[in-house]
C-alpha positions in Angstrom: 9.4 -37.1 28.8 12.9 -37.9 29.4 15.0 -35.9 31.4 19.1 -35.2 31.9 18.7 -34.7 35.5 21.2 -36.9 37.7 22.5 -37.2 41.0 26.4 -38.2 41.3 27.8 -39.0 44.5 25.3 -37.0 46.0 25.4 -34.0 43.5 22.5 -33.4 42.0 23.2 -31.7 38.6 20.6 -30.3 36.3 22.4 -32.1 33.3 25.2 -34.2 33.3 27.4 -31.7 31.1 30.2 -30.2 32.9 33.0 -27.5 31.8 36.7 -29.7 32.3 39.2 -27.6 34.0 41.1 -25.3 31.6 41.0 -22.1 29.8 36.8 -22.1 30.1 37.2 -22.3 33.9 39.9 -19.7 34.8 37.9 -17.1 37.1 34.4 -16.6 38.4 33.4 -14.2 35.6 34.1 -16.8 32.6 32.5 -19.6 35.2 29.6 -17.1 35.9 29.0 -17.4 32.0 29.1 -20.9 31.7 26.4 -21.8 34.2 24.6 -19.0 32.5 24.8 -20.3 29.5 23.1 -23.7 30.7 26.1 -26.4 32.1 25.3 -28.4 34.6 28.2 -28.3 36.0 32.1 -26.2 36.2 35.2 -27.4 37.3 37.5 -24.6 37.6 40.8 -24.2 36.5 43.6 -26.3 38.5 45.1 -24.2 42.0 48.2 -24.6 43.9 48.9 -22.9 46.7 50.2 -19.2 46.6 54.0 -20.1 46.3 53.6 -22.7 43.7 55.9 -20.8 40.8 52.9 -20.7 37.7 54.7 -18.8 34.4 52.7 -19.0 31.3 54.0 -18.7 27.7 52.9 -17.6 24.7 52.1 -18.7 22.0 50.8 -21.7 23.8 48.1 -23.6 22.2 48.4 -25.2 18.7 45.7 -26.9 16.4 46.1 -30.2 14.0 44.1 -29.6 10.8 42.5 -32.5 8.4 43.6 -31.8 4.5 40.3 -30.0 4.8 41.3 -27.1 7.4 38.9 -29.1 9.9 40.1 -28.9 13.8 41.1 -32.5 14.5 43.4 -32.6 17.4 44.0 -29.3 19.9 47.7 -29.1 21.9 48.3 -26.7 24.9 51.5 -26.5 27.0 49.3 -24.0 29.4 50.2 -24.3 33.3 47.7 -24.4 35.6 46.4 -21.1 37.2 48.5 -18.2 37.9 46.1 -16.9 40.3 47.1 -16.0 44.2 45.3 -19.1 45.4 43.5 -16.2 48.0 41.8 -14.7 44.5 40.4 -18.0 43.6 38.8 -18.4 47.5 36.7 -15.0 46.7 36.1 -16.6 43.2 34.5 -19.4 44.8 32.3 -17.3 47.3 31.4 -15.3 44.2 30.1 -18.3 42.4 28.2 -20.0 44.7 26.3 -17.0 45.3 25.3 -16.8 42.0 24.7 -19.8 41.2 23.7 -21.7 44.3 21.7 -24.5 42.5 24.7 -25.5 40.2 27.8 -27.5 40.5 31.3 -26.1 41.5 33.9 -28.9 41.3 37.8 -27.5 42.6 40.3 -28.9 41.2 43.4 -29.0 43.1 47.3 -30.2 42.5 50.0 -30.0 44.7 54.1 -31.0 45.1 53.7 -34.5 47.5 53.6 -33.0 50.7 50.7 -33.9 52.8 50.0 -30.5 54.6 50.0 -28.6 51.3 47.3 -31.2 49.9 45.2 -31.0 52.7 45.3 -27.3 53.1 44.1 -26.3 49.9 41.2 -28.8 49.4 40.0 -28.2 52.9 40.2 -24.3 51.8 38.4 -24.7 48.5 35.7 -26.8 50.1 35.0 -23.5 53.0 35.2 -21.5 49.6 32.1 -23.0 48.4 33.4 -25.7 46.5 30.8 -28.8 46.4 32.8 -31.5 45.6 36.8 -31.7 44.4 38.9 -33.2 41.5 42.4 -34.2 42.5 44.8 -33.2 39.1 46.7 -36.0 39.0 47.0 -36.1 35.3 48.2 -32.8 34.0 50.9 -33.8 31.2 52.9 -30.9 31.2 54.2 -28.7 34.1 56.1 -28.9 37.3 57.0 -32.4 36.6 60.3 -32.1 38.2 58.5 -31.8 41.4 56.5 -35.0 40.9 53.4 -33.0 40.4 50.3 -34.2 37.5 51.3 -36.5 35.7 54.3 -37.9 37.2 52.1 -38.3 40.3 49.4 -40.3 38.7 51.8 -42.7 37.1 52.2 -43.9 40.8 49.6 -45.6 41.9 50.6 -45.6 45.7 51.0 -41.9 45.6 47.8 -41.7 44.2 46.4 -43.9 47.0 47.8 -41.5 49.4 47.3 -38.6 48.3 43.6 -38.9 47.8 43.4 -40.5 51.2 45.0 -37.5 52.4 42.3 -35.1 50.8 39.8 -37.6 51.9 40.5 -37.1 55.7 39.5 -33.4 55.4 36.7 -33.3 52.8 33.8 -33.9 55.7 32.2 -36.9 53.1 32.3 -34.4 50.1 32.7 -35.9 46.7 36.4 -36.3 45.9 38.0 -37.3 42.4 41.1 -38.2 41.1 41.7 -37.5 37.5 43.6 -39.8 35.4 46.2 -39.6 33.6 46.0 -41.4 29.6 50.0 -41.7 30.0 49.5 -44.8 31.3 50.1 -48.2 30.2 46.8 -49.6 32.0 44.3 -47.0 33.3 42.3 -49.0 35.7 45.8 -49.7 37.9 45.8 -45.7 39.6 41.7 -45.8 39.2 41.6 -48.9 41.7 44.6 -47.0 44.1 42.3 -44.3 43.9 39.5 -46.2 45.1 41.7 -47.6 47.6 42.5 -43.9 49.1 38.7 -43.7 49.4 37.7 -41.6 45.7 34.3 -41.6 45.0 35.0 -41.5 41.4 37.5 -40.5 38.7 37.3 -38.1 35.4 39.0 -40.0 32.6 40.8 -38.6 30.7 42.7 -35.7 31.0 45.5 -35.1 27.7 47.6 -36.8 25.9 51.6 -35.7 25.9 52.2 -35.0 22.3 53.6 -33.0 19.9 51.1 -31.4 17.5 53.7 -31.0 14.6 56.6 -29.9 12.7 56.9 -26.4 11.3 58.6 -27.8 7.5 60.0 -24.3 6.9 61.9 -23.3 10.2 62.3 -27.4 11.2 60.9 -26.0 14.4 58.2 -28.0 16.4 54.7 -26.5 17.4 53.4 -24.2 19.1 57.2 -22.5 18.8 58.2 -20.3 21.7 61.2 -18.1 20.7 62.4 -20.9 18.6 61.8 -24.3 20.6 58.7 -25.7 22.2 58.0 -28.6 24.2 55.5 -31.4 24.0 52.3 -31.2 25.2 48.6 -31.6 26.1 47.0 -33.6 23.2 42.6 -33.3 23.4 39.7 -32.6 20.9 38.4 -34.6 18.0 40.8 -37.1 17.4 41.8 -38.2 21.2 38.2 -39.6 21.4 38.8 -43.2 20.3 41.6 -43.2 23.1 39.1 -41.7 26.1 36.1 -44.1 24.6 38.5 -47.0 25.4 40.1 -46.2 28.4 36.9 -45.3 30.2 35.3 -48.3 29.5 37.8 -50.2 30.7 37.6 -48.3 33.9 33.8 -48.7 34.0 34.4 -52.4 33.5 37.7 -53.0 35.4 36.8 -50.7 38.4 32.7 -50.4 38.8 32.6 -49.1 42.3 33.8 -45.9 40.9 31.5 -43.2 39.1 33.6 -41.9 36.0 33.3 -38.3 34.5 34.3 -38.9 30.8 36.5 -36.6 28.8 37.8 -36.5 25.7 36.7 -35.3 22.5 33.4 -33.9 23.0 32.0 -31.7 20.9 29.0 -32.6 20.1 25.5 -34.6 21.9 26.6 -38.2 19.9 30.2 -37.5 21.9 28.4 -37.2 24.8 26.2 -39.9 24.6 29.1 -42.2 23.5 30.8 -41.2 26.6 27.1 -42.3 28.9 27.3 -45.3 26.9 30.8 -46.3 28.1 29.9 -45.4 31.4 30.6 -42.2 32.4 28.0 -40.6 35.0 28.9 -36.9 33.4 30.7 -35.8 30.7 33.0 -32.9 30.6 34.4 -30.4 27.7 37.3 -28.2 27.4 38.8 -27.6 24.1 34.8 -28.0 23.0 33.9 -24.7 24.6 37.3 -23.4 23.7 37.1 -23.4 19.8 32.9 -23.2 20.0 31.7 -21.1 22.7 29.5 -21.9 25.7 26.8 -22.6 23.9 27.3 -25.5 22.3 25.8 -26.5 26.1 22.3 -26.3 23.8 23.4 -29.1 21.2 24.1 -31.3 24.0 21.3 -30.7 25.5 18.6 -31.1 22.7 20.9 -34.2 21.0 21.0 -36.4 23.8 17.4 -35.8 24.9 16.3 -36.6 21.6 18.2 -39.9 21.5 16.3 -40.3 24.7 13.4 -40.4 23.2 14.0 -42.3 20.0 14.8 -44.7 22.1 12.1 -44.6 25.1 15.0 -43.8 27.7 13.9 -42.0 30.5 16.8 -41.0 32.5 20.7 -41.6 32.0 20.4 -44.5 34.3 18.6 -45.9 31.5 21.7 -46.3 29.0 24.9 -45.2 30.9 26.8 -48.4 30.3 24.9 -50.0 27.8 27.5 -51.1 25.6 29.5 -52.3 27.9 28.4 -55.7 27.5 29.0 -55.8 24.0 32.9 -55.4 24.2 35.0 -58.9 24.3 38.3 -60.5 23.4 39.4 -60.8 19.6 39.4 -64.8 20.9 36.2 -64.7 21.1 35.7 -62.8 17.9 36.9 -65.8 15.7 34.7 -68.0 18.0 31.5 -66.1 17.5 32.3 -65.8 13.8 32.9 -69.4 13.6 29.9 -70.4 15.5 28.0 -67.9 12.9 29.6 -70.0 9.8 28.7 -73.1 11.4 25.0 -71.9 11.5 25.0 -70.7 7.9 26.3 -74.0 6.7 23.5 -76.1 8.5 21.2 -73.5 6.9 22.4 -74.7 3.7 22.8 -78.1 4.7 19.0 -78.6 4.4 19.1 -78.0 1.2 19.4 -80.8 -1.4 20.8 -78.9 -3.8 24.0 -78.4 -1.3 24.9 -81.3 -0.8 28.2 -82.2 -2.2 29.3 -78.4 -2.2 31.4 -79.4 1.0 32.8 -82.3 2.8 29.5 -85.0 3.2 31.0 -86.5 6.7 30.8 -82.4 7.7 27.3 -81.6 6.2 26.3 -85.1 7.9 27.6 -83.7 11.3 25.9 -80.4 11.4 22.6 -82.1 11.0 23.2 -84.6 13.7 21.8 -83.7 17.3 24.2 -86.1 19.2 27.2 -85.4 17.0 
């Protein structure tokens, strides 16, 4: 029987499904019922230190709807937590205890200051954290300090700064969440490599603006009047995270890769293995459909397990890698395949004459 048990960087998860950091992740009680509810794995809601300034707005979220009132595309201009960074250390403790067997990922993000990075990874690891994700990728928020974002879009900062959280996570699993802002993707994956990451989650969300509002002229979601853009994720952003981590897979192999984007369902998920992700994590998905759409995930991709006599996610992560190439080589391979089909035809006496003789004469010539 196949099973969906894996061991990344060391951590051994029960599945590789894994709540992203965001709303779903935001204390120990909601994390509490997310392990309870069967992920594998949580990574909770991005801390600063205490005297990092955190005001939320409201309303803050917005949703892009097909012609059909399906949820497409999901926008949120949320900071990260609010939280005295003290409340999140007991929040740890509490989950560890009760949940001991499951993974508890911190994620961390911080102004570029080398004291204030170390200090609180080093504090959410004694917490009970078991590994850490470095929020280099949060589109929205404190960019005027250089913080998310604006951080990742430097790949030498990003080399630093994970050395830097590196030096004082005693060989714990550290990594560095890209930003999709990016022109090419695998340029801060490979400086996070060079600062020592173990891997990278790909991606976090995409700046946007969700839409217009065509009676007040007023962009969405509207906060007394004016808005600002955004955190784009969901359905439609899938394409865009299918791409970009398969070029990291591809462009960067040393690293493991913890895929986001757009999963909501097990043939998301798998798509994500298939690309090369070691885990796959969901936000909005849990968001809009509850926890337990952890049991859809779960039954899906063991079933396409089986149909397919895979016995473990070693057996397929990456397996359509090889299958992506250059649109050179497109017209190449489609020529090659016309070439074929006209030798095919070539035997035939009946096609001769169709085309140029010299031609048909060459395609049935060994030495030609």
């Amino acid at each position: 029987m196949p099973t969906l048990e894996t061991t990344v960087n060391g951590l051994k998860f029960p599945n590789p499904f894994v709540i992203g950091s965001g709303p779903p992740s935001t204390n120990a009680t909601i994390i509490n019922k997310a392990f309870a509810a069967g992920w594998g794995g949580v990574v909770a809601k991005t801390t600063a230190l205490t005297d990092t300034p955190v005001v939320n707005v409201q309303p803050r979220y917005g949703k892009l709807r097909s012609p059909s009132k399906d949820n497409i595309g999901f926008q949120n201009i949320e900071l990260i937590s609010d939280r005295p960074f003290e409340d999140w250390e007991d929040d740890f403790k509490r989950v560890k205890d009760a949940y001991p067997d499951r993974i508890l990922i911190g994620s961390v993000m911080e102004s570029f200051d080398k004291g204030r990075w170390q200090e609180v990874a080093a504090r959410c690891l004694a917490a009970g954290c078991d590994a850490l994700e470095l929020n280099f990728s949060c589109p929205h928020g404190h960019p005027e300090k250089g913080m998310g974002a604006a951080m990742g879009q430097d790949p030498d900062r990003v080399k630093m700064v994970t050395q830097w959280v590196v030096d004082v996570a005693d060989g714990k699993p550290v990594w560095s969440k890209m930003t999709p802002n990016i022109t090419d993707i695998t340029v801060p994956s490979a400086a996070a490599l060079a600062g020592g990451a173990h891997g990278v989650s790909a991606i976090n969300t995409i700046l946007a603006c969700i839409g217009i509002n065509l009676k007040t002229l007023r962009p969405q979601p509207t906060v007394q009047g004016y808005s600002t853009y955004g955190g784009y994720s969901y359905l439609a952003v899938k394409p865009i995270a299918l791409r970009m981590v398969a070029e990291i897979a591809r462009g960067v192999p040393e690293l493991t890769i913890s895929g986001i984007g757009g999963v909501s369902t097990s043939v998301d998920a798998i798509e994500h293995i298939l690309v090369g992700a070691s885990t796959v994590q969901s936000c909005t998905g849990p968001m809009l459909q509850g926890f337990g759409m952890v049991e859809e995930l779960i039954e899906g991709t063991l079933a396409f397990m089986e149909q397919h006599g895979f016995e473990t996610l070693d057996d397929f992560r990456g397996a359509s890698l090889p299958y992506f190439t250059t649109h050179s080589q497109l017209v190449e391979l489609q020529a090659k395949k016309k070439a074929l089909q006209a030798a095919k035809l070539a035997n035939k006496d009946t096609e001769w004459g169709k085309g140029d003789v010299s031609e048909q004469t060459a395609a049935l010539t060994s030495n030609e």
